[in-house]
KOLVO-122736 format. One record per residue (C-alpha): residue number from 1; residue in one letter; z, x, y. Coordinates in Angstrom, 3 decimals, padded with zeros to 6 digits, always signed. Each point is the difference from the previous one (the first is absolute). Layout:
NUM | A | Z | X | Y
...
//
This chain:
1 | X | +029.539 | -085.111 | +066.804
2 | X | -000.945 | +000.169 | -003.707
3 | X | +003.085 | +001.445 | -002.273
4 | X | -002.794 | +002.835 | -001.047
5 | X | +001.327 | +001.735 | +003.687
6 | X | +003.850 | +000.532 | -000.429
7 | X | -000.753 | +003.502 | -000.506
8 | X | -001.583 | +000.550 | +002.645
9 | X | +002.282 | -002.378 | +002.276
10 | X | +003.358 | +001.130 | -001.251
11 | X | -000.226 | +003.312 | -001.305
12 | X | -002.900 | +001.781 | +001.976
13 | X | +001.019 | -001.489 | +002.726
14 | X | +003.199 | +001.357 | +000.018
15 | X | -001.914 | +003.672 | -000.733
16 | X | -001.710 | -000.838 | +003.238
17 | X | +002.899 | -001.013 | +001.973
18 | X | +001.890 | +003.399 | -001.040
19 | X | -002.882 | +002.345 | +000.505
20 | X | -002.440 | -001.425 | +002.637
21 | X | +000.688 | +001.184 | +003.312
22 | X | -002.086 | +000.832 | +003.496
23 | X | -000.223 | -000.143 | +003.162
24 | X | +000.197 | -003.835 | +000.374
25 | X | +003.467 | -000.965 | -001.476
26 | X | +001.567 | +003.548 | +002.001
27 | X | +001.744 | -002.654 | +002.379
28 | X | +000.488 | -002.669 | -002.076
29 | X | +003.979 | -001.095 | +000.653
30 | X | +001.234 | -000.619 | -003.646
31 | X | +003.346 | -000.809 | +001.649
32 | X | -000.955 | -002.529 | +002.484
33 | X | -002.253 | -001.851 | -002.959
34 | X | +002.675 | +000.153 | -002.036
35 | X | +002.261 | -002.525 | +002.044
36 | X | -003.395 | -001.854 | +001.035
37 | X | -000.227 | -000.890 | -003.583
38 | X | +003.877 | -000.866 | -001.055
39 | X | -000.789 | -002.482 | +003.104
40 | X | -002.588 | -001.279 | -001.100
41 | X | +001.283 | -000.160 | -003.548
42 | X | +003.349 | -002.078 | +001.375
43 | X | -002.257 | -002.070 | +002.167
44 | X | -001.666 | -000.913 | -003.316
45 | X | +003.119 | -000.537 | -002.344
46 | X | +001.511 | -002.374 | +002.967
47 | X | -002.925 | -002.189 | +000.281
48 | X | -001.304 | -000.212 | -004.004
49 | X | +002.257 | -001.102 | -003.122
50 | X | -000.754 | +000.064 | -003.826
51 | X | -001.213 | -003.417 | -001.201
52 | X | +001.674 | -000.289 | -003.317
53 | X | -002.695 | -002.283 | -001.469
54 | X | -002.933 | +002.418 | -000.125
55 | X | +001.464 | +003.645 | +000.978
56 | X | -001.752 | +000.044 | +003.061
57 | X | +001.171 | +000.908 | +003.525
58 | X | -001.070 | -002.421 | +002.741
59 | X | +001.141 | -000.165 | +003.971
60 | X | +003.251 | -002.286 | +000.358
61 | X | -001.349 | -003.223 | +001.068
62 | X | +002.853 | -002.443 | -000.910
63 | X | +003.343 | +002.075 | +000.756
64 | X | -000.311 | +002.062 | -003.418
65 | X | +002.562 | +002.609 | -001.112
66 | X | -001.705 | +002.791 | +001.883
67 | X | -000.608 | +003.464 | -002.440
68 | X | +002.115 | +002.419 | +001.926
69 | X | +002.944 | -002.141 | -000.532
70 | X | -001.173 | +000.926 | -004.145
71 | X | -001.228 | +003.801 | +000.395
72 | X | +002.057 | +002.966 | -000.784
73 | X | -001.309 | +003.385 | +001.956
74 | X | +000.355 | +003.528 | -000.694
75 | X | -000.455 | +003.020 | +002.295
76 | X | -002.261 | +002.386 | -000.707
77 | X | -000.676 | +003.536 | +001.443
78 | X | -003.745 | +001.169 | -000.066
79 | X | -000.975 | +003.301 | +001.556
80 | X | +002.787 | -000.377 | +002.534
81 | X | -001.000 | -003.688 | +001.038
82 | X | +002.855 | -003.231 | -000.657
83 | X | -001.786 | -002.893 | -001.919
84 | X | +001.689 | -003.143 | -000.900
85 | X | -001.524 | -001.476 | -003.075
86 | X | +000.725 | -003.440 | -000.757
87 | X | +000.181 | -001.723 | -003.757
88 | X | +000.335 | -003.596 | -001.207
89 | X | +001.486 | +000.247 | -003.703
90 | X | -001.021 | -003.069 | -002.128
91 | X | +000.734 | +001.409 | -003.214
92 | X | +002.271 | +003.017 | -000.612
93 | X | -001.413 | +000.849 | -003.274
94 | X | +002.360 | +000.806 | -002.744
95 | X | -001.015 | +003.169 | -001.503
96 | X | -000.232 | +003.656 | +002.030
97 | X | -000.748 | +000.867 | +003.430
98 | X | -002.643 | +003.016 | +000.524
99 | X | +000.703 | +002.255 | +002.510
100 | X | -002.728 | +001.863 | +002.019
101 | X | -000.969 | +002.075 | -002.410
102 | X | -000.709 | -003.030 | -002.555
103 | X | -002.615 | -001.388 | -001.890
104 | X | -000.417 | -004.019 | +000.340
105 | X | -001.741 | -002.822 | -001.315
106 | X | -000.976 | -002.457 | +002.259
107 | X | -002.177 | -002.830 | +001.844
108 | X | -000.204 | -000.590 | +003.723
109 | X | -001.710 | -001.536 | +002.499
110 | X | +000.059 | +001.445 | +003.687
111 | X | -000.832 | -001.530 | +002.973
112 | X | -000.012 | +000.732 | +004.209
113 | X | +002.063 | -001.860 | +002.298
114 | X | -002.493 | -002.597 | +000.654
115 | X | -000.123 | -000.875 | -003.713
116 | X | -003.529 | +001.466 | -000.797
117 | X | -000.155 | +001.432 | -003.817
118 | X | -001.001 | +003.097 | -000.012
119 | X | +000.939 | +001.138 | -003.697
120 | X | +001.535 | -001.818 | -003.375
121 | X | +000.201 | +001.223 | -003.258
122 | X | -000.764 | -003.880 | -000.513
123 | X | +001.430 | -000.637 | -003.852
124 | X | -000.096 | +003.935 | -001.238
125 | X | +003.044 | +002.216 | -000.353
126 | X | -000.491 | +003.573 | +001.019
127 | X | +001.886 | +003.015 | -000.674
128 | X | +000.075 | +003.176 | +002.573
129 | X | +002.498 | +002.597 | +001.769
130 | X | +002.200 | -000.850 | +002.967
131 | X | -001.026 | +003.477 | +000.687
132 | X | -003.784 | -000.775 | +000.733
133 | X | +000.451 | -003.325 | +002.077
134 | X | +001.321 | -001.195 | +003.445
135 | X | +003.623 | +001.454 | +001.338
136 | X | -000.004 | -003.823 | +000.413
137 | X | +000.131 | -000.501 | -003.780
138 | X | +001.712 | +003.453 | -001.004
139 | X | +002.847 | -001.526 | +002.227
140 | X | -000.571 | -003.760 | -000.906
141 | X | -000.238 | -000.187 | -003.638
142 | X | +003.452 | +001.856 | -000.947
143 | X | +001.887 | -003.427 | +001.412
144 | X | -001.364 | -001.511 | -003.049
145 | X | +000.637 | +000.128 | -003.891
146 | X | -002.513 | -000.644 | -002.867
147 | X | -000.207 | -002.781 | -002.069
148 | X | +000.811 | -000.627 | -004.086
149 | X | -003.017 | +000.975 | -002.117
150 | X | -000.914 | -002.367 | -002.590
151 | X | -002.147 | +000.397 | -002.498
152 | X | -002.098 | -002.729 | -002.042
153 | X | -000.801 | -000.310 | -003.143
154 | X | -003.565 | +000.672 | +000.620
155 | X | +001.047 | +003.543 | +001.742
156 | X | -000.932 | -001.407 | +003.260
157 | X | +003.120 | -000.015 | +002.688
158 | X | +001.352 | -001.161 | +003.011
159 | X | +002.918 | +000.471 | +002.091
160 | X | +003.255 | -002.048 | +000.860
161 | X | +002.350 | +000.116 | +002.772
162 | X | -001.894 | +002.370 | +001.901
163 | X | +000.069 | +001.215 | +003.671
164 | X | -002.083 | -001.775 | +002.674
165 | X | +000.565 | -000.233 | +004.140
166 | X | -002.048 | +000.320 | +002.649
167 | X | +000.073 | +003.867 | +001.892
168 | X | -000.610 | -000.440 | +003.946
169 | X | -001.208 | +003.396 | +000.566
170 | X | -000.213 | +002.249 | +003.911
171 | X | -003.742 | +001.317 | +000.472
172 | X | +001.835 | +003.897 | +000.016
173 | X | +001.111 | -001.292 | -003.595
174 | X | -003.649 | -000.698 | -001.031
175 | X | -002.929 | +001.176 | +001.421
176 | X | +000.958 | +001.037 | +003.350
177 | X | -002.434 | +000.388 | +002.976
178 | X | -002.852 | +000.248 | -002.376
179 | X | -002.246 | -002.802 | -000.648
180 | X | -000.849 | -001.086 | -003.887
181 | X | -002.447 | -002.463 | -001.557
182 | X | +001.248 | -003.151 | +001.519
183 | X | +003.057 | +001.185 | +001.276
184 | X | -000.314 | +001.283 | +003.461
185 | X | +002.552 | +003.029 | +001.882
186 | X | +003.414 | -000.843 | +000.307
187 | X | +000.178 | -002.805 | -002.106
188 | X | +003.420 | -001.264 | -001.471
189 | X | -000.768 | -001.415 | -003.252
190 | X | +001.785 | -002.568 | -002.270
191 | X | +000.014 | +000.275 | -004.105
192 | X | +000.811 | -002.471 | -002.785
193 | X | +001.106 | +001.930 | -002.637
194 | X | +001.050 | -000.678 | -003.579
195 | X | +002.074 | +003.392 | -001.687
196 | X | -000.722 | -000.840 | -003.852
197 | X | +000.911 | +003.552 | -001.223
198 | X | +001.416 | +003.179 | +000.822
199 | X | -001.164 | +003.747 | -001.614
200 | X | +002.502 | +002.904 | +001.378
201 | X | -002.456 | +002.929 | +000.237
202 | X | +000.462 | +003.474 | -000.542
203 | X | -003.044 | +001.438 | +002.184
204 | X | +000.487 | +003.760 | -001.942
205 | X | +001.166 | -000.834 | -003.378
206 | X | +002.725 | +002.216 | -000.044
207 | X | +001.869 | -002.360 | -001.785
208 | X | +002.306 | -001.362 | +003.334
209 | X | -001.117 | -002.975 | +001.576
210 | X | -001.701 | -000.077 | +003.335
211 | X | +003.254 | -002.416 | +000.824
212 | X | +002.374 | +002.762 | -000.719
213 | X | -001.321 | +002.359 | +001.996
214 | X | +001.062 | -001.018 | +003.435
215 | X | +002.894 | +002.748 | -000.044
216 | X | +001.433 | -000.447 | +003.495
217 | X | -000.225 | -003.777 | -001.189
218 | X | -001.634 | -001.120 | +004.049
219 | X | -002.822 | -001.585 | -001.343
220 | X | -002.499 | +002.010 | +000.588
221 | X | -001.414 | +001.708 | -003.261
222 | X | -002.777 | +002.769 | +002.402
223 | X | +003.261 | +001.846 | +001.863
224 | X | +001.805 | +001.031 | -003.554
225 | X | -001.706 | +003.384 | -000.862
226 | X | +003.076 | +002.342 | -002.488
227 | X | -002.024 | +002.600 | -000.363
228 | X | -001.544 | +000.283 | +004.129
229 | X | -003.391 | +000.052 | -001.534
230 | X | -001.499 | -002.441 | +002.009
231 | X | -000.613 | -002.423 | -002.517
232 | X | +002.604 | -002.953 | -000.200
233 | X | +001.934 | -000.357 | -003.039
234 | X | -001.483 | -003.163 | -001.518
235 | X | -003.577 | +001.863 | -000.506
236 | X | +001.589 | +003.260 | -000.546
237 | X | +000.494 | +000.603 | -003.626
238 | X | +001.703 | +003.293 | +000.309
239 | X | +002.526 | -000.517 | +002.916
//
């Protein structure tokens, strides 16, 4: 998939995954995927490790340190469904850690189960909103920190000590029951990520960060609404 499509893959997609719905998905059982995929998602951390050598994962052949032995999880809550998703952390990162609200710089490469490609920012880093992309990465990225900016003496730059780990992500964290170019329904997916940078938003520019405006402080920035006009504090300049 050419990088020219991350639009379209992460952020439309996600429009379409919120909005589109008829008479086919009625009796879809979001539930019952849900702990199809965290199966199939163990199955595939106790049978593949991280070769050290060239970042890649490959299927234990030789009695290597399997990667759920490495992974850390964290449970999520999505329209009243349990997901586990699972992270490998390489590389902390040294700087801030966005929350889900954030702006981030970054360069991944994401890939199914049965190791097929299906997106890379290859060698580009690209900035966009943890509010436009997959729960998957609204969730995923905040375990990580940015990196050390440096800056050459030709004004060109590059980043030190930055975030990177793999995301193992539950298809009702991504794209659901909906098929996408090269990704079919119900897909878990698996990102390589590198966090190089971190922007803390403020979506209304009303001078409070988008970070700050989680007032009941649960995480979730679309439930805090002071002034019970429907519109959640962080894009709600006069709450």
């Amino acid at each position: 998939m050419k990088i020219k499509n991350i639009i379209s893959l992460l952020i439309i997609g996600l429009v379409i995954f919120s909005c589109k719905k008829d008479d086919d998905t009625v009796d879809f059982d979001a539930a019952a995927q849900a702990i199809e995929d965290d199966n199939k998602l163990i199955e595939y951390l106790q049978s593949h490790y991280l070769n050290e050598e060239d970042g890649g994962i490959w299927t234990i052949t030789n009695g290597e340190t399997p990667l759920m032995g490495q992974v850390s999880y964290e449970d999520v809550v999505k329209d009243e469904i349990e997901y586990k998703l699972y992270y490998l952390t390489q590389q902390e990162g040294e700087s801030i850690s966005p929350t889900k609200v954030d702006s981030v710089l970054s360069k991944y490469t994401g890939m199914l189960l049965d190791s097929t490609v299906f997106d890379t920012s290859s060698s580009s880093l690209i900035w966009f909103s943890l509010t436009d992309v997959i729960a998957g990465w609204s969730y995923g990225f905040p375990n990580f920190k940015g990196g050390t900016k440096i800056v050459n003496s030709d004004e060109s730059f590059n980043y030190e000590n930055y975030g990177k780990g793999i995301l193992f992500i539950p298809s009702g964290l991504a794209y659901g029951n909906l098929n996408q170019q090269s990704i079919s329904a119900n897909s878990p997916l698996i990102f390589h990520i590198e966090l190089h940078d971190v922007n803390y938003s403020d979506h209304d520019n009303d001078g409070i960060l988008s970070k700050d405006e989680d007032t009941n402080g649960d995480g979730d920035f679309t439930n805090d609404d002071t002034d019970g006009d429907g519109i959640p504090n962080y894009l709600d300049s006069d709450n």
